[in-house]
C-alpha positions in Angstrom: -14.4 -86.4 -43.2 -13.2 -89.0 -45.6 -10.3 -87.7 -47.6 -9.0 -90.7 -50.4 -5.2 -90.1 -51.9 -3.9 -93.4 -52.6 -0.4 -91.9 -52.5 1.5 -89.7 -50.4 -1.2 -89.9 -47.4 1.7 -89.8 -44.7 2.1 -93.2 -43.7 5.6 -93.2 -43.2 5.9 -90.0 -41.8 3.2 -91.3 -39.3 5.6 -94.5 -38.6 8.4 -91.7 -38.3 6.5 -90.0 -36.3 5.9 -93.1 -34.1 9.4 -94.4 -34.1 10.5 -91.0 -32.6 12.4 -90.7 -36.0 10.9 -87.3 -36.3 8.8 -84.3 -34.5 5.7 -83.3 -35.1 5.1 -80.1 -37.2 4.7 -77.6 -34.1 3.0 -75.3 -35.9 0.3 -74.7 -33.2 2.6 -75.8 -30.6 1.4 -78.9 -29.6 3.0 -80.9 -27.5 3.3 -84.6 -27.1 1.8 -85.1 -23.9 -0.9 -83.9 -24.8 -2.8 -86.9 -25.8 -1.9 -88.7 -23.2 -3.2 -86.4 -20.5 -6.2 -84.9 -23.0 -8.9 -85.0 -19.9 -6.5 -81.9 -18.4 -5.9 -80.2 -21.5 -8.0 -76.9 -21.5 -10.6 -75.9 -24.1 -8.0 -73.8 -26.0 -5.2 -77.0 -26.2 -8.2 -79.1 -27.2 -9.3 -76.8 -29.8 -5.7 -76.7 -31.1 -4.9 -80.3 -31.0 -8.4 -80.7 -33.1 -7.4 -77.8 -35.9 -3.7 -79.5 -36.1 -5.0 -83.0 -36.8 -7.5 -81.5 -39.1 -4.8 -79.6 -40.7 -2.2 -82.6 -40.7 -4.7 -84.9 -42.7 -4.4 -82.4 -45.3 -8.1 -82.5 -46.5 -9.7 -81.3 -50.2 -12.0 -79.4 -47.9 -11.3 -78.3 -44.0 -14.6 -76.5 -42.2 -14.3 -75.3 -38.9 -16.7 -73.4 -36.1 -15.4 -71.1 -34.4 -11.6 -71.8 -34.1 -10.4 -68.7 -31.4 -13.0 -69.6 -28.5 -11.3 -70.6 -25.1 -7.4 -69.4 -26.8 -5.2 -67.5 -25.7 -3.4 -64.2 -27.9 -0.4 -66.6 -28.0 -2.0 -69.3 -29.3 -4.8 -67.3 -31.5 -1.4 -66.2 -33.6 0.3 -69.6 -34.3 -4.2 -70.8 -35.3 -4.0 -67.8 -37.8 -0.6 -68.8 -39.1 -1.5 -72.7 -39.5 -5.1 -72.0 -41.4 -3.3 -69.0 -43.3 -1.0 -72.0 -44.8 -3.6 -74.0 -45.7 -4.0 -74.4 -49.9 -7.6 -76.2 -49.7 -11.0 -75.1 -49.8 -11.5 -73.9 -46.3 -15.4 -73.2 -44.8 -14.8 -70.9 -41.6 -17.4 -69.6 -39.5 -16.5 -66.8 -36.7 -17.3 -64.6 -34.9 -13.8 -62.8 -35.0 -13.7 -60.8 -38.0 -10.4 -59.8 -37.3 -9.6 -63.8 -37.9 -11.9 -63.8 -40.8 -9.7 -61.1 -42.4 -6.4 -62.5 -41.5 -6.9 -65.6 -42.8 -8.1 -65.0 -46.1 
């Protein structure tokens, strides 16, 4: 997905980020690690590492397939929080209507 904003893309707050001048967001509870050691990750941490870099580019347009397979209740709440505070157009196919509804 190619996503053009000439200003205010995050490139100091990636630096930041890099520098240990600041934490990630959290919202989905990622941890640091976890790229490092991503071949032991389990579906569900993959899944939510892929939504939260998604969501962190900030794009005009986010589409995703089928966001709650392989996660846990836990984690299925901090996913519905995190796409609920997203402000773009957002494509989202599911079979979880209960997800479908929440994040409307």
């Amino acid at each position: 997905m190619w996503n053009h904003r000439p200003d205010g893309s995050g490139k100091t707050t990636l630096l930041q980020l890099a520098c240990g001048e600041i934490a990630p967001r959290g919202r989905l509870g990622i941890e640091l690690s976890w790229m490092a050691r991503w071949s032991t990750l389990s579906h569900g941490e993959r899944k939510r590492a892929q939504i939260a870099t998604a969501l962190w580019q900030d794009p005009a347009v986010l589409a995703i397939d089928e966001p709650t397979n392989h996660i846990r209740a836990d984690a299925r709440a901090l996913l519905v929080a995190a796409m609920s505070s997203y402000r773009g157009i957002g494509l989202l196919v599911s079979h979880d209507r209960e997800l479908l509804d929440e994040v409307r």
